[in-house]
C-alpha positions as CSV (number, residue, x, y, z in Angstrom):
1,X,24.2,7.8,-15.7
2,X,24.1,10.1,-19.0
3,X,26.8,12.7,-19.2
4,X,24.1,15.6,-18.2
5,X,24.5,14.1,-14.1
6,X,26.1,14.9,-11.6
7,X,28.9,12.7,-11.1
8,X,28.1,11.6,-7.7
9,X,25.4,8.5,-7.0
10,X,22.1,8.9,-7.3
11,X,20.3,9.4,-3.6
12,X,18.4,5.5,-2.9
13,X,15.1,7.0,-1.5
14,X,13.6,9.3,0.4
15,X,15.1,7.9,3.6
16,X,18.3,6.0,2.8
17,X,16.7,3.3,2.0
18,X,15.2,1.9,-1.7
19,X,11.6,1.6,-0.9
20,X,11.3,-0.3,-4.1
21,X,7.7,1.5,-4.5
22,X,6.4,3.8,-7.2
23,X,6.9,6.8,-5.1
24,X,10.6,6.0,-4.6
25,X,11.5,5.5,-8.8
26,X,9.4,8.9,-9.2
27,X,11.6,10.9,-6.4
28,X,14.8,8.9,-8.5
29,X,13.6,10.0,-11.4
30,X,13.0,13.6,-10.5
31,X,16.3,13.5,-8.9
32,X,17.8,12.3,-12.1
33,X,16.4,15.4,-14.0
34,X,16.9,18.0,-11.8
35,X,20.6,17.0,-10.6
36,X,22.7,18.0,-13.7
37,X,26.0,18.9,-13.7
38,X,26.5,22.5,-14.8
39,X,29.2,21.5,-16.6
40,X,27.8,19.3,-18.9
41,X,28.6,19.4,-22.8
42,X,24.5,19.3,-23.3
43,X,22.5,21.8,-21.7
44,X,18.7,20.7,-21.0
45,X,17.1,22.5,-18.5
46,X,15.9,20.4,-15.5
47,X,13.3,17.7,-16.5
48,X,11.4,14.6,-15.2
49,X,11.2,11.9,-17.1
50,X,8.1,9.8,-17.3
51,X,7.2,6.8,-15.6
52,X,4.2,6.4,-18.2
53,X,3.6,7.7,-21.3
54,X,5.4,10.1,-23.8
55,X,7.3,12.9,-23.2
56,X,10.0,14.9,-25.6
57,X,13.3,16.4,-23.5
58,X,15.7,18.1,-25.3
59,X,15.8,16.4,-29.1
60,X,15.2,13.3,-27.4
61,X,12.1,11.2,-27.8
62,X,11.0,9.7,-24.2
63,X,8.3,6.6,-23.8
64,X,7.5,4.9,-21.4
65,X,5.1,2.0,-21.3
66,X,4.5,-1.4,-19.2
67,X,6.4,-4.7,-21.0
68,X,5.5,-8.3,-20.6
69,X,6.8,-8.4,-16.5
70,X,4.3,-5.3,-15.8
71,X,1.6,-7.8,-17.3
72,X,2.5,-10.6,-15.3
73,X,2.8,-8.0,-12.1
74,X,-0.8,-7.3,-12.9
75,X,-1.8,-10.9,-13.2
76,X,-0.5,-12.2,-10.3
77,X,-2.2,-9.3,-7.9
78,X,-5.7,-10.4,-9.9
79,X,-4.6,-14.1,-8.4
80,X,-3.9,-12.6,-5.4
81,X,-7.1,-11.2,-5.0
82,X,-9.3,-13.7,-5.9
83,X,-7.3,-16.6,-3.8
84,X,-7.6,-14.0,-0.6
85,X,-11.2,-13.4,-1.7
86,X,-11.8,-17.5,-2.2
87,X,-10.4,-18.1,1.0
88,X,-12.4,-16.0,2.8
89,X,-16.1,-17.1,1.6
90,X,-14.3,-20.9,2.3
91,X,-14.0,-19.6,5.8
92,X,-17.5,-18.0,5.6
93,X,-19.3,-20.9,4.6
94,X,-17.9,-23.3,7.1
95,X,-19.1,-21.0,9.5
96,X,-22.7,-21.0,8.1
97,X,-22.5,-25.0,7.0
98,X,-22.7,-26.5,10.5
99,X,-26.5,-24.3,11.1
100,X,-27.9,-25.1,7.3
101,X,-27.2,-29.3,7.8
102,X,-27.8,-31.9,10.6
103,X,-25.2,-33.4,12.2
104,X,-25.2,-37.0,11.7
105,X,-23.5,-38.1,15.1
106,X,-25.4,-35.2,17.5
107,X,-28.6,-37.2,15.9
108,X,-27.4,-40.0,17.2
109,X,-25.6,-38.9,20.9
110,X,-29.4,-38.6,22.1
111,X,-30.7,-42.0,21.7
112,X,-29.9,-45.0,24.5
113,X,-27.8,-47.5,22.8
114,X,-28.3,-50.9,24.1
115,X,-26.4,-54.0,23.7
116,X,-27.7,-57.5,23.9
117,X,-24.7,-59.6,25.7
């Protein structure tokens, strides 16, 4: 925590409980900003800080921006996706296959097979 909190922990989420979720770091970090101690040694008035991008609090500089494990995040959804897509024309197709091809063995289940013994 920087010296402008309060010194009590932070609230985990909106319930109780860390969601883990975007919406859940954004109420932390509006908590985070707006919680300061009023005894502080640095006065900022209350603040947000960004999840993405720039912003300039106090004589502080403040970015924000995705590293390598928001990349591979992103990258494995996109896998995600398309395995969940290719599974599902798989699934499509066998359903259509049987209707577009003749069965070998129903060809065969019609005719009289007669043995010679």
């Amino acid at each position: 925590m920087c010296a402008a909190s309060r010194a009590t922990a932070p609230k985990p989420g909106l319930d109780g409980k860390s969601r883990g979720s975007s919406l859940s770091a954004g109420y932390k970090l509006y908590r985070h900003g707006h919680d300061l101690a009023p005894t502080a040694a640095v006065k900022v008035p209350p603040f947000t800080p960004p999840m993405l991008g720039y912003q300039q609090i106090a004589n502080f500089e403040v970015y924000s921006y995705p590293k390598a494990g928001s990349y591979l995040l992103g990258c494995v959804l996109l896998l995600l996706i398309g395995a969940l897509w290719l599974a599902r024309r798989q699934a499509r197709m066998k359903d259509i296959a049987p209707a577009r091809r003749a069965d070998p063995v129903a060809s065969i289940e019609g005719v009289a097979v007669r043995s010679f013994s």
